[in-house]
N, C-alpha and C positions, 0 to 999 in steps of 0.2 A: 504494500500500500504506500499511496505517495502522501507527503505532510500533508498535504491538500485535504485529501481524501480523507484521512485519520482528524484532522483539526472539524473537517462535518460531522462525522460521523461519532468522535466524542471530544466536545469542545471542554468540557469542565476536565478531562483525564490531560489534555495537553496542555491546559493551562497548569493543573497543578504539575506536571513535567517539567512544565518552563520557569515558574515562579519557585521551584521546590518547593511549596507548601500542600499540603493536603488537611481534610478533617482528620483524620486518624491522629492521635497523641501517641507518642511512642515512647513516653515515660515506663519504667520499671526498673524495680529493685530487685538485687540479686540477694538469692536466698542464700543464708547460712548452709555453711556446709551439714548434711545429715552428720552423728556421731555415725563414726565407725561399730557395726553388731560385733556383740562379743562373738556368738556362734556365726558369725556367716562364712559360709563357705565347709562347716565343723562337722566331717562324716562321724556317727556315733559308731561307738564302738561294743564288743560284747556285756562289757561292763556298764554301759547306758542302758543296754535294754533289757540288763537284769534288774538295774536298779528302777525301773518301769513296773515289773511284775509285784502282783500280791501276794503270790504263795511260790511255795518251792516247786509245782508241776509248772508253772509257767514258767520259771528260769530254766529247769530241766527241758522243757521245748525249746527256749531262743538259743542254750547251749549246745542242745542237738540239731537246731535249725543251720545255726551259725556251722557248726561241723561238717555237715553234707557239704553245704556251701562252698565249703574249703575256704572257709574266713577266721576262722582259729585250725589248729594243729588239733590231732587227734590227742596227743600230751596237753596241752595248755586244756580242753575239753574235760579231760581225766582229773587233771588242777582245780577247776573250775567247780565238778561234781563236789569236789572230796572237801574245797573249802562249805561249800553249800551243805555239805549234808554234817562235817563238823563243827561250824562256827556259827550257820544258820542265815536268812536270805541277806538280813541288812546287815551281814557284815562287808557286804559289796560298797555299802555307802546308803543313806538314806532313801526313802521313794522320793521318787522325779515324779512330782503329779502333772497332769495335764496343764497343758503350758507352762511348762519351766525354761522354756528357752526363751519365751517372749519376758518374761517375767525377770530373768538375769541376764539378760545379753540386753 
């Protein structure tokens, strides 16, 4: 299109071209940086999702889940029983209730 043709066809868009001014304000503030999450990016590990369970059959699953998996060793699995069934579940560490990562990260 020639200047011609574009100054008919939208006269108020070339004017503000040529005057640089437009309605539009282009004010804005830039946000604070977010904090950094304590977990992001934070794969849990066997010990997270024992400390999840309510009883010793549910650790006994994610310890034997975790195994097949081939994400613990058949040793570290054997470790894991023999603490649980000596020492008892929270000797893993306290329960992780539901949103515990939103809650300390």
């Amino acid at each position: 299109m020639e200047k011609e043709e574009l100054r008919k066809k939208y006269p108020k868009l070339i004017e503000e071209l040529e005057t640089g001014t437009g309605k539009a304000d282009m004010q804005f503030e830039v946000e604070k940086p977010k904090p950094k999450r304590k977990f992001a990016g934070y794969n849990p590990n066997v010990i997270d999702f024992i400390r999840r369970c309510t009883n010793d059959t549910q650790a006994l699953e994610i310890i034997e889940y975790m195994k097949n998996r081939e994400e613990i060793s058949f040793e570290e699995a054997e470790k894991l029983c023999k603490q649980l069934e000596e020492e008892g579940l929270r000797s893993f560490g306290r329960k992780k209730e539901h949103g515990y990562y939103e809650r300390e990260g």
